[in-house]
C-alpha positions in Angstrom: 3.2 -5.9 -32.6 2.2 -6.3 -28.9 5.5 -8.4 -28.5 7.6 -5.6 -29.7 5.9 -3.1 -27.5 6.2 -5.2 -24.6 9.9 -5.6 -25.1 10.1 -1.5 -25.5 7.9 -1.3 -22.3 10.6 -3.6 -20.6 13.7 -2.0 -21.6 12.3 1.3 -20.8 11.1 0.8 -17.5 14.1 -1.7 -16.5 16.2 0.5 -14.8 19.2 -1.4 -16.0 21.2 1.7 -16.8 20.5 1.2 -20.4 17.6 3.3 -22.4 15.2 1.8 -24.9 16.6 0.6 -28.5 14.8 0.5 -31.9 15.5 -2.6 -31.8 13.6 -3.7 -29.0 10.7 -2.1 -30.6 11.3 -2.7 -34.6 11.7 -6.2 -33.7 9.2 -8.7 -35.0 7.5 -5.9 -36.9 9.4 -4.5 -39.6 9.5 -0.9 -38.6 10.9 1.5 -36.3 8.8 3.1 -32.9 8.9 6.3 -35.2 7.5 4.7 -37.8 4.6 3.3 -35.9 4.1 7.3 -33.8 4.4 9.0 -37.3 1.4 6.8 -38.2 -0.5 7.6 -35.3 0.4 11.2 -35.7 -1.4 11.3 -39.1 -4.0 9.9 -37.7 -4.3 12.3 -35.0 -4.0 14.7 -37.8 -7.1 13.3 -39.8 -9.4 13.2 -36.7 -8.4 16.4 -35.9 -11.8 18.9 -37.4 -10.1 21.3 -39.5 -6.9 20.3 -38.7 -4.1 21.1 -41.6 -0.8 19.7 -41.9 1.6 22.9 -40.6 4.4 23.5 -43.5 6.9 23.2 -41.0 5.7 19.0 -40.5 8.1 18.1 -43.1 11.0 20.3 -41.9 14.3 18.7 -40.7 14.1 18.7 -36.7 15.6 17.7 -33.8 12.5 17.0 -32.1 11.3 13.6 -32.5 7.9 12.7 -34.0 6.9 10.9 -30.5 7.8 14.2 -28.8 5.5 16.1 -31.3 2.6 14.4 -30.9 3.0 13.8 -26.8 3.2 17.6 -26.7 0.8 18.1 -29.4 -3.0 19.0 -29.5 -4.0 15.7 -29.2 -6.3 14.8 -26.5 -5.5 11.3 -26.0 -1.8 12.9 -26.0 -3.0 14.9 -23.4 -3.8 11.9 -21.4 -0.9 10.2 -21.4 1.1 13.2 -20.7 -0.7 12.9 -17.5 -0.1 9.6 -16.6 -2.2 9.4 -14.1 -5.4 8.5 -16.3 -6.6 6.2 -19.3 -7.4 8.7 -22.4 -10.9 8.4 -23.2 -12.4 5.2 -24.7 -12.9 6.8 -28.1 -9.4 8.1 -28.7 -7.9 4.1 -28.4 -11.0 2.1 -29.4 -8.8 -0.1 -31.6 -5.9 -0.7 -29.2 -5.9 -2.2 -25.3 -3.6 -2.6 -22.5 -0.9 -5.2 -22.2 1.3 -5.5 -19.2 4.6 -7.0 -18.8 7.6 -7.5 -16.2 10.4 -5.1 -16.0 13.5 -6.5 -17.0 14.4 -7.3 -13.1 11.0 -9.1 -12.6 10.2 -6.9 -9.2 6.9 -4.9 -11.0 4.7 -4.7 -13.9 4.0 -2.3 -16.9 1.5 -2.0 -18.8 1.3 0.1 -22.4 -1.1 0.8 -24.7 -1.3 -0.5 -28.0 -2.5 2.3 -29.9 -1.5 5.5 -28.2 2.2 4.1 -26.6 1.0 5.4 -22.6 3.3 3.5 -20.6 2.9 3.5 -16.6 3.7 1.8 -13.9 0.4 1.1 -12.1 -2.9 -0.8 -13.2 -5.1 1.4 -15.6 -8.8 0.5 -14.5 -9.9 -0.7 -18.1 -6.4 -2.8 -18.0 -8.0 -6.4 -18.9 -6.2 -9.8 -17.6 -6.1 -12.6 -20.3 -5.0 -14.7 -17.4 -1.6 -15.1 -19.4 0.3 -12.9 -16.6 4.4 -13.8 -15.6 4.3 -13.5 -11.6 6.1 -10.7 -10.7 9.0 -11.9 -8.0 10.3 -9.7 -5.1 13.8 -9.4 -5.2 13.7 -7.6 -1.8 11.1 -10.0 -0.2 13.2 -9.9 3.2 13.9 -6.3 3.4 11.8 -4.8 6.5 8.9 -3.3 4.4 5.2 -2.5 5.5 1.9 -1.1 3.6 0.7 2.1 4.0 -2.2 0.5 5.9 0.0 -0.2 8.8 2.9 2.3 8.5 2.0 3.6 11.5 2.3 0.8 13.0 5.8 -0.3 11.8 7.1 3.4 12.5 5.8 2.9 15.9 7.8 -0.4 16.3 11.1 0.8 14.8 11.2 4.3 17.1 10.3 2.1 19.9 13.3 0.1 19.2 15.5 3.4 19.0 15.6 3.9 15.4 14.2 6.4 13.4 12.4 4.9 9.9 13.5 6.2 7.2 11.1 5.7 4.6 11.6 4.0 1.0 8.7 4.6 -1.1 10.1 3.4 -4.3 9.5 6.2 -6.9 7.9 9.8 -7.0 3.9 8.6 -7.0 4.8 6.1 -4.1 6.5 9.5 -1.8 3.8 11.3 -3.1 1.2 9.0 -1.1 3.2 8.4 1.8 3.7 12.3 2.1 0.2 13.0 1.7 -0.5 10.1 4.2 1.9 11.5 6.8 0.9 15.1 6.3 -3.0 14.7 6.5 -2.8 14.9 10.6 -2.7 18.7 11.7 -0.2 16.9 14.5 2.7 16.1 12.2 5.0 18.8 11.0 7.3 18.2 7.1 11.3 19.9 7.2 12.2 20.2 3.7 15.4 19.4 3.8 16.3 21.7 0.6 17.7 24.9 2.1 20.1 22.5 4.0 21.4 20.5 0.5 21.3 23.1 -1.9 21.8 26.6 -0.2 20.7 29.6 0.2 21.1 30.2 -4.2 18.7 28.1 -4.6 16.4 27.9 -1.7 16.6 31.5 -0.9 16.6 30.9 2.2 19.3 31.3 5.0 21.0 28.2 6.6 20.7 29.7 9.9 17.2 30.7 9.6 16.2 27.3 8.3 17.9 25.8 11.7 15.6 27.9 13.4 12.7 26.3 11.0 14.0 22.4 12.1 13.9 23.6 15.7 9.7 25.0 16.0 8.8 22.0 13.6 10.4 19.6 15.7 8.6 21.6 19.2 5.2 21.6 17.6 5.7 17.6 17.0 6.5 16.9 20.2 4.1 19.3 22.0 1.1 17.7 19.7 2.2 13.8 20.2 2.5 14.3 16.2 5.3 13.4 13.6 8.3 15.0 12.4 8.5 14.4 9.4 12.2 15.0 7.6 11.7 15.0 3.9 15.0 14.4 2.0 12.4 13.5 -1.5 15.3 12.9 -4.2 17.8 15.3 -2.6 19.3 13.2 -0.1 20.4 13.9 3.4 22.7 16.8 4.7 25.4 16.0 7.3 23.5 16.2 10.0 26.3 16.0 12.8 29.0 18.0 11.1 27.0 20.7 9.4 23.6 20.9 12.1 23.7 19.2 15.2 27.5 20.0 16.2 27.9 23.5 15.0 28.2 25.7 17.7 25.7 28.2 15.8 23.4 25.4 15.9 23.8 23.0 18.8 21.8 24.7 21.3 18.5 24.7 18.9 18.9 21.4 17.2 21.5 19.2 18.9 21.8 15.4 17.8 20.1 13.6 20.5 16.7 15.5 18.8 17.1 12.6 16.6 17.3 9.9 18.7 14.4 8.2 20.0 15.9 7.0 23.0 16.5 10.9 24.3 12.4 11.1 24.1 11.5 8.2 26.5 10.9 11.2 29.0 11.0 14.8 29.3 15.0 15.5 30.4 16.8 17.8 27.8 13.9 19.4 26.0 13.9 22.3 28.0 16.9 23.0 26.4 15.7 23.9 22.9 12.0 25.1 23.8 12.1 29.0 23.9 10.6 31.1 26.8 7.2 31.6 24.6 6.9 27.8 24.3 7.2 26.7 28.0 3.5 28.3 28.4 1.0 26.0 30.7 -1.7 24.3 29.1 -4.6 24.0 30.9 -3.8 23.4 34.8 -0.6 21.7 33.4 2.9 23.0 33.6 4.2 22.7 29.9 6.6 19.8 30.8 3.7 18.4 32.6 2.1 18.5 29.3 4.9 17.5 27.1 5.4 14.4 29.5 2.0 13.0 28.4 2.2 13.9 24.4 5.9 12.9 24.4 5.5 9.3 24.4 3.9 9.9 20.5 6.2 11.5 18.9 8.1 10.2 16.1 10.6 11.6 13.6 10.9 9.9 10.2 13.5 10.2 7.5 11.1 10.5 3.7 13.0 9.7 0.5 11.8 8.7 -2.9 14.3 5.8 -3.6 13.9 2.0 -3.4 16.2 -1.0 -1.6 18.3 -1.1 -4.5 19.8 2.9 -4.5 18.9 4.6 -1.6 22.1 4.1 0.6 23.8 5.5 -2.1 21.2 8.6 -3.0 20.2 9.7 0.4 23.8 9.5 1.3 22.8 7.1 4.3 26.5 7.9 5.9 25.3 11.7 6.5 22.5 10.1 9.2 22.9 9.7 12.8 25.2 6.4 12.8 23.0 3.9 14.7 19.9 5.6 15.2 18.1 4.7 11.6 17.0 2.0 9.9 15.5 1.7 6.7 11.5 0.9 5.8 10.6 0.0 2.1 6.6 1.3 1.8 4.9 -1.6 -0.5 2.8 0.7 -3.2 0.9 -2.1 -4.3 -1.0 -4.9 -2.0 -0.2 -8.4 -2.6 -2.3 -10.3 -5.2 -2.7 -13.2 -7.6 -4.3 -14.7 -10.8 -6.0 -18.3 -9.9 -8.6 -20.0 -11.7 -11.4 -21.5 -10.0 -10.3 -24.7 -10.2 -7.6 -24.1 -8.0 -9.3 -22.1 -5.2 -9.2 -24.8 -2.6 -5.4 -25.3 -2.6 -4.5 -21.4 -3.1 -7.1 -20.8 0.2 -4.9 -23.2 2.0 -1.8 -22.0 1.3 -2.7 -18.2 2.0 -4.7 -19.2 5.4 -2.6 -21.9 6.6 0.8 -20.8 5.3 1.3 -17.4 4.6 -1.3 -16.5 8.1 -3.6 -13.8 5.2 -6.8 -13.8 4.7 -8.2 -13.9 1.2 -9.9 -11.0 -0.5 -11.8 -12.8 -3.7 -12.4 -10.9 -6.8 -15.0 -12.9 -9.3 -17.1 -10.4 -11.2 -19.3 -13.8 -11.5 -21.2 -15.4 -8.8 -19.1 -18.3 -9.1 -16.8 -18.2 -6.3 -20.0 -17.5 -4.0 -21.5 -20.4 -5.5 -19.1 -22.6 -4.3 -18.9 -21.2 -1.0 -22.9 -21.8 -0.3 -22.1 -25.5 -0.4 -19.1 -26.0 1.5 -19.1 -25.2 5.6 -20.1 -21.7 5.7 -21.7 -19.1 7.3 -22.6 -16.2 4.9 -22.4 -12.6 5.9 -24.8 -10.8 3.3 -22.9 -6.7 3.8 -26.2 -5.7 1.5 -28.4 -7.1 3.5 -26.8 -5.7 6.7 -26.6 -2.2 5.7 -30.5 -2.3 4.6 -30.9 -3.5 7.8 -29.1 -0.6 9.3 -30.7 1.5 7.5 -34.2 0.3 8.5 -34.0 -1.4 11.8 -30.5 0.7 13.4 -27.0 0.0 14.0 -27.3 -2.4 16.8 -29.7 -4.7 15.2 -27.6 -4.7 11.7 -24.6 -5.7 14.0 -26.4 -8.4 15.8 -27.1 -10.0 12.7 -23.5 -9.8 11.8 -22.2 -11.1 15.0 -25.1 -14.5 15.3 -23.3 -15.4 11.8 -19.8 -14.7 14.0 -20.5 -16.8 16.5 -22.1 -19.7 14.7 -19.1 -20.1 12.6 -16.8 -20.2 15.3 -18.8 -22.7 17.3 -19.1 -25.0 14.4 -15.6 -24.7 13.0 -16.6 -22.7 9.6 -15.3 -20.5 7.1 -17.0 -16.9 7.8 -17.7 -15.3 4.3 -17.7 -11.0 4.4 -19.7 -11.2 1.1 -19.6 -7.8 -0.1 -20.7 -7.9 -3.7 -20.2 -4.8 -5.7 -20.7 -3.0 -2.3 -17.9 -1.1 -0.9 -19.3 -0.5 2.9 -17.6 1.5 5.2 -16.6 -1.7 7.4 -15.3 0.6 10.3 -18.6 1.3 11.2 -19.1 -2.0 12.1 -16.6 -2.9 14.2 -17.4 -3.3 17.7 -15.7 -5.4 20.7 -18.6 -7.5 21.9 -20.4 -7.8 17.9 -17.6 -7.4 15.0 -14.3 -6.8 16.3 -11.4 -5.9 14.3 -9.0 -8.2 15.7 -11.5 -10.5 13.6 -9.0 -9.9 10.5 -5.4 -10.9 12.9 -4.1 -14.2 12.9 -0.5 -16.0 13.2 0.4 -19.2 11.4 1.9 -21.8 14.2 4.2 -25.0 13.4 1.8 -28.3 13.3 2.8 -30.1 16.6 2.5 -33.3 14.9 2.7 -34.7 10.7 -0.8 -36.3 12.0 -2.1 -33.7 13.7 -5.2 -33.7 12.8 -7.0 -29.8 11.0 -10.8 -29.2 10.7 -11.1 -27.4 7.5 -14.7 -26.6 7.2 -15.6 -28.2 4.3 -12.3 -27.8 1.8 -8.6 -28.5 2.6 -6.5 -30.7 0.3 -9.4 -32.1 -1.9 -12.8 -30.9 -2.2 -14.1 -34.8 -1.9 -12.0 -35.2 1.1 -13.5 -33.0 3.5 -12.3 -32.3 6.7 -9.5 -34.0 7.3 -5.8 -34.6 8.3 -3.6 -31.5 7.7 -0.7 -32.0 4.6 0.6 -28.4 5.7 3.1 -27.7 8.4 1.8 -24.8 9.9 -1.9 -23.9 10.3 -3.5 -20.3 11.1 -5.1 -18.8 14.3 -7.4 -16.3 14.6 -6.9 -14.2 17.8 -10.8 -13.9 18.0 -10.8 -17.7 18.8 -8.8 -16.8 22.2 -11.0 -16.6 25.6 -11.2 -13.2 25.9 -12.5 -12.4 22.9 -15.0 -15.3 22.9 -16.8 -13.7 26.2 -17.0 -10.9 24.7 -18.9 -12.2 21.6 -20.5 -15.3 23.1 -24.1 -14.5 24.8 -25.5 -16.6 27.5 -27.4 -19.0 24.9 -24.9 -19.4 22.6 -22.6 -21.0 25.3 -22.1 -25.1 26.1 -22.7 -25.3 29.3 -21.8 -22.2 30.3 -18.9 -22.2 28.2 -18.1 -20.3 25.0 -16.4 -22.7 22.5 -14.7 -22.2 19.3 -13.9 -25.5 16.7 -11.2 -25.7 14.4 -11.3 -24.5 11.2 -12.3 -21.1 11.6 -11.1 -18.9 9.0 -12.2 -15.7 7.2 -12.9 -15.2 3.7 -14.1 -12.1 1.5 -15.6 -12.1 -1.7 -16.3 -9.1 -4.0 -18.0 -8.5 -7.3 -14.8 -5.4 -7.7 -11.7 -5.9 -9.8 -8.0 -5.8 -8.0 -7.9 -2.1 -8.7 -11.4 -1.3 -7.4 -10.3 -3.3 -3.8 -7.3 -1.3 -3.2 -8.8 2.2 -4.3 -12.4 1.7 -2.9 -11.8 -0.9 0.4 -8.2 0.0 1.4 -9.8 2.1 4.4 -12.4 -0.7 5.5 -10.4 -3.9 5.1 -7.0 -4.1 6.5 -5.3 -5.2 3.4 -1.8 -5.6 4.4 -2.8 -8.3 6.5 -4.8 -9.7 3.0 -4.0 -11.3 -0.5 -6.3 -10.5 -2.9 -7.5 -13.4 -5.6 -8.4 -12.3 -8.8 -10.4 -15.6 -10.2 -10.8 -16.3 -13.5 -12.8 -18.4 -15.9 
């Protein structure tokens, strides 16, 4: 039965042009996907208090038994209508979650054995039996970010004199990224709509939307904000033939608008601000003013599509040629199954290879276990925010930063134990205590095979020890660099007047929380694009 569904799951949410068959579901089990809903149906039916079979349930119809009950009264129906949320425990008590990879192998779905939900993102009761196929990204090289540090990559591509235009790989993933982009009162969304579909549809006029384009894009610039240019499924319009080179239309939204390189100073803007908008602000002229909040503005294209069909569904030829470049928006953080036993050679590879730093989930105290006997110095968050909470900020931080220091001068592995805590790390972060660049590192080329790689206890073989480095490139923390060592380093905890750092310094997390629970409750306190989390099982 859960093979069959699995298959339906896969063909469904393949996106290989083709739909689900019966087949893929009847297969194995003797029966037809109707079959198997009409029986669910009945038994809707039967829990239903007072509930009677309609006369009409035995009719000839064109709607199909799965649509009656998904549109039914049913409450667990209800739910997975939704599909944002599990149904209730009681209404699936029998049946559980299994997951599988769509038929490209790029994501996972997961479907419910009893009431059919299928969705593409991890239901929080979802339980791994560790028997998971790793999900491979087809895309892997294509210039993606996480919403974590969007800003930043929007930052680097506009600096670069391209606008991003953003692929968020389905409606829930454009949801978030719009919701993300539109939380700061400085950014401005241009529905692109009244452009695409007309004035029949949009009810509004083309000339008057121009008008629209032109204050959104002032009020950007005058706040330092973002433009935002939402083309959501609809795709772009011709921007140069239909906008920006109209004569209507040129003198309020002419192309260079779009190009980042015509913002590097203040130059043609006075051309589309009106008289109303050249006002001074404070004892600056408004060009003074737009000279110093210039220099943050962006523009970004949104869209809803992926790597694999956006050239074609935005109609990337209507853009400015030359002045975009595309941005895939990861929905999900990057994460892995491991069992215990292979902890030491998966924390190498993500330090040492990949430059992340580890995020452990172990509901046990297993993985904390191990790290009290290896090289480490234990952060205890519980402890420090009691310690806040009793003794004040500055003497929870100090705590935090003597377990800093003494890991860096001895070469350790600094564990952020969090437990089931979810902390609001930001709080913590000072320069000269807990800096954020804690969390940044870079892997670098091993000068030499020999070279030899303090690894703080674990590194190729538990029994070994510190020892010579197998790995060709090894990590470093920007926090080991002089600057940041004065900053950290007090007068006694220097040698000889000098603040040292060992090798082998490396950061580690541990949490009592499940995958899910890090990227809902800790995405705002850990930086987890630069992060892999490590689901450990038994």
């Amino acid at each position: 039965m859960e093979a069959a569904l699995m298959a339906y799951c896969k063909s469904v949410g393949g996106g290989g042009g083709g739909g689900a068959s019966e087949e893929s579901f009847a297969k194995g089990i003797g029966g037809s996907k109707e079959d198997h809903i009409a029986e669910k149906v009945a038994g809707e039916v039967l829990r239903s208090a007072g509930s009677q079979p309609s006369d009409e349930a035995g009719k000839e119809s064109n709607t199909t038994l799965f649509e009656k009950w998904i549109y039914g009264t049913s409450a667990a129906a209800k739910e997975a209508l939704k599909g944002k949320a599990a149904p209730p425990a009681g209404e699936y008590s029998k049946g559980r979650w299994i997951r599988t990879l769509n038929n490209q192998g790029t994501c996972y779905l997961y479907i419910h054995t009893s009431t059919y939900q299928m969705q593409g993102t991890r239901p929080e009761d979802f339980v791994d039996d560790g028997k998971q196929e790793e999900a491979e990204d087809p895309y892997e090289n294509f210039p993606s970010c996480y919403k974590d540090d969007m800003d930043d990559a929007i930052a680097k591509l506009w600096k670069s004199g391209k606008v991003p235009l953003l692929l968020c790989c389905g409606d829930q993933g454009y949801d978030e990224v719009k919701k993300l982009l539109t939380s700061s009162p400085k950014n401005q969304l241009l529905d692109v709509a009244p452009f695409v579909k007309g004035v029949i549809a949009t009810k509004i006029k083309f000339a008057d939307h121009v008008e629209t384009a032109r204050k959104l894009a002032v009020q950007a610039m005058k706040a330092g904000g973002i433009l935002v240019i939402d083309l959501s499924t609809i795709g772009s319009p011709n921007w140069k033939e239909k906008i920006c080179q109209v004569e209507e239309y040129k003198k309020s939204f002419p192309i260079w608008v779009l190009d980042p390189n015509a913002h590097k100073e203040v130059d043609k803007h006075g051309q589309i601000f009106r008289k109303e908008e050249k006002k001074d602000v404070g004892d600056k002229d408004w060009d003074e003013a737009l000279a110093e909040s210039l220099p943050s503005f962006r523009i970004v294209y949104l869209c809803a599509f992926g790597p694999d069909n956006y050239e074609k569904n935005v109609q990337s030829e209507m853009l400015p040629q030359g002045k975009w470049s595309a941005l895939r928006v990861k929905q999900e953080f990057d994460s892995k199954s491991i069992n215990l036993k292979s902890l030491i050679d998966t924390l190498d590879s993500i330090i040492h290879e990949k430059g992340k730093i580890p995020v452990i989930s172990d509901p046990t105290e297993n993985t904390d276990t191990f790290f009290a006997f290896q090289n480490s110095n234990i952060i205890e968050m519980k402890s420090v925010i009691v310690a806040k909470s009793s003794q004040g900020l500055e003497s929870a931080l100090e705590k935090m930063r003597q377990k800093l220091v003494a890991a860096l001068k001895s070469g350790n592995t600094l564990v952020l134990r969090l437990s089931n805590s979810t902390p609001d790390l930001e709080a913590y972060k000072s320069d000269e205590f807990f800096p954020s660049i804690l969390f940044d590192c870079h892997v670098e080329e091993v000068e030499e095979q020999a070279e030899e790689q303090v690894y703080g206890g674990f590194g190729g073989k538990a029994s070994e020890g510190p020892g010579k480095n197998r790995l060709k490139t090894k990590a470093v923390f920007d926090v080991c660099g002089k600057e940041w060592l004065n900053k950290l380093f007090r007068e006694q905890d220097k040698e000889s007047g000098i603040a040292v750092s060992r090798d082998g310094f490396k950061i580690i997390v541990t949490t009592n929380l499940s995958p899910a629970e890090i990227s809902s409750k800790l995405s705002s306190s850990l930086p987890l694009s630069k992060c892999m989390i490590l689901e450990v099982k038994e």
